[in-house]
C-alpha positions in Angstrom: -50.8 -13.2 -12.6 -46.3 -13.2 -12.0 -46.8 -16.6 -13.4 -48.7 -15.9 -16.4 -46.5 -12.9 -17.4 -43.5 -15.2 -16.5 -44.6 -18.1 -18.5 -45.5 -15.4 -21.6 -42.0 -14.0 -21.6 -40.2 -17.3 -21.6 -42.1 -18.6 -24.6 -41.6 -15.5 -26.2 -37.7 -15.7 -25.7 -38.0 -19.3 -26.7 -39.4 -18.8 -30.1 -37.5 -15.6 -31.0 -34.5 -17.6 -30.1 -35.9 -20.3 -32.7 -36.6 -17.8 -35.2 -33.3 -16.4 -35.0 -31.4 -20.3 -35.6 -33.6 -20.6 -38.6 -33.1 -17.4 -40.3 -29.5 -16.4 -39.9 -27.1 -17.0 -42.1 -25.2 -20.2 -43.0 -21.3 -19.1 -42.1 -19.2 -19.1 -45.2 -15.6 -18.9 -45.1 -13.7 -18.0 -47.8 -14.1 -17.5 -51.2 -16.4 -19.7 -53.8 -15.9 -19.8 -57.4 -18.4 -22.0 -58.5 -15.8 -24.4 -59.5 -17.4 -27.7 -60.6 -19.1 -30.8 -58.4 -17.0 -33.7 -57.9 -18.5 -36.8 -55.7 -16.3 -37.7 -52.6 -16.4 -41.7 -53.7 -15.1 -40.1 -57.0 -12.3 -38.0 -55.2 -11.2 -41.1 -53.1 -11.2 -43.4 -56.1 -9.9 -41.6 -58.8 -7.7 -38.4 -57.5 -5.5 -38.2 -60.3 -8.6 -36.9 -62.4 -8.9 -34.2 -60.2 -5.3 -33.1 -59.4 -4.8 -29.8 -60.0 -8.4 -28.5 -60.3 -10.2 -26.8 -58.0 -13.7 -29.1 -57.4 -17.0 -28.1 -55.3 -18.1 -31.4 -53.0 -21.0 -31.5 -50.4 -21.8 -33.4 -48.1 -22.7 -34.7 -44.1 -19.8 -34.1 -41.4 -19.1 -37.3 -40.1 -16.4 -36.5 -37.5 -14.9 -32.9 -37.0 -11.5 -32.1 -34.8 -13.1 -31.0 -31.6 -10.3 -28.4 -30.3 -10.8 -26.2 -32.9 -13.1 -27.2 -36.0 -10.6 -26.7 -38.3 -10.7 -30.1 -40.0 -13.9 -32.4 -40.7 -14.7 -35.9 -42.7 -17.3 -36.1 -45.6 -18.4 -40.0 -46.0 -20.1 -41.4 -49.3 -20.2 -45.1 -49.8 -18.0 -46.4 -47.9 -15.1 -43.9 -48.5 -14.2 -41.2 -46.3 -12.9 -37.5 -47.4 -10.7 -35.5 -45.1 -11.8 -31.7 -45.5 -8.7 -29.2 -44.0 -9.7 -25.4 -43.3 -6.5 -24.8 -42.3 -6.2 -22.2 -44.8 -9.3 -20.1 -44.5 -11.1 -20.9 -40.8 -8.6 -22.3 -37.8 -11.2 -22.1 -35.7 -14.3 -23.3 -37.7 -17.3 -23.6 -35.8 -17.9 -27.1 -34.6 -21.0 -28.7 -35.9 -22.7 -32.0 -34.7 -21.9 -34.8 -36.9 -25.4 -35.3 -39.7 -24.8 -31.8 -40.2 -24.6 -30.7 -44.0 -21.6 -28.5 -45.6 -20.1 -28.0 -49.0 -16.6 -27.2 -50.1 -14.4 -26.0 -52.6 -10.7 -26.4 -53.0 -8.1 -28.9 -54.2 -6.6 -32.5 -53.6 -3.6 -32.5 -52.1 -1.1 -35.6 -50.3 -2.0 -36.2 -46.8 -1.1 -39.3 -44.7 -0.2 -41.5 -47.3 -4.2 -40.3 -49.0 -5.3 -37.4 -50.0 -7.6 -34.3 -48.5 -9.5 -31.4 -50.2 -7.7 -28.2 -48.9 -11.0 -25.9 -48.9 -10.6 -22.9 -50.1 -14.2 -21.8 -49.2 -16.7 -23.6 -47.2 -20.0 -23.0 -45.9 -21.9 -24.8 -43.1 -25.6 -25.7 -43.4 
């Protein structure tokens, strides 16, 4: 009888904890504006279209900085997006690459490129 009562309140702590992960919210940090959707092929090709606007991208994190989640790649044929948070989340939380996220911010120079310094992002 332990056993059964055992076995009932692990499979009731294993699906609350499911339900929980599926119906919390996705963490947003900062501030979106609804600015308008660039691709990240198109931000990579052609930055001086966007320079000095503020554009909304989404996308899968490839690759994320693993001390503190405050930087992560978006990937779209072939040509890679650097993402910085620097601004808004430090210490973002880390998410396995495949996961989704959308940003909003603006180009700026990095390492002889360019990166979207977000100025809100939310994680999926």
């Amino acid at each position: 009888m332990k056993i059964i009562i055992g076995v009932c309140l692990a499979s009731l702590l294993g699906v609350g904890a499911l339900v929980y992960r599926a119906t919390r919210p996705a963490p947003v940090y900062g501030k979106f504006i609804g600015a308008p959707r660039a691709e990240v092929a198109d931000l990579v090709d052609r930055p001086k279209e966007y320079k000095g606007k503020t554009v909304a991208v989404e996308g899968i994190i490839r690759r994320q900085c693993k001390a503190m989640g405050c930087f992560f790649f978006f990937e779209e044929r072939d040509r890679i997006l650097r993402i910085d948070l620097a601004e808004i989340a430090m210490e973002a939380p880390k998410r396995r690459d495949g996961r989704r996220a959308r940003a909003e911010g603006q180009l700026v120079p990095f390492s002889g490129g360019m990166q979207l310094m977000a100025s809100a992002v939310e994680f999926q």
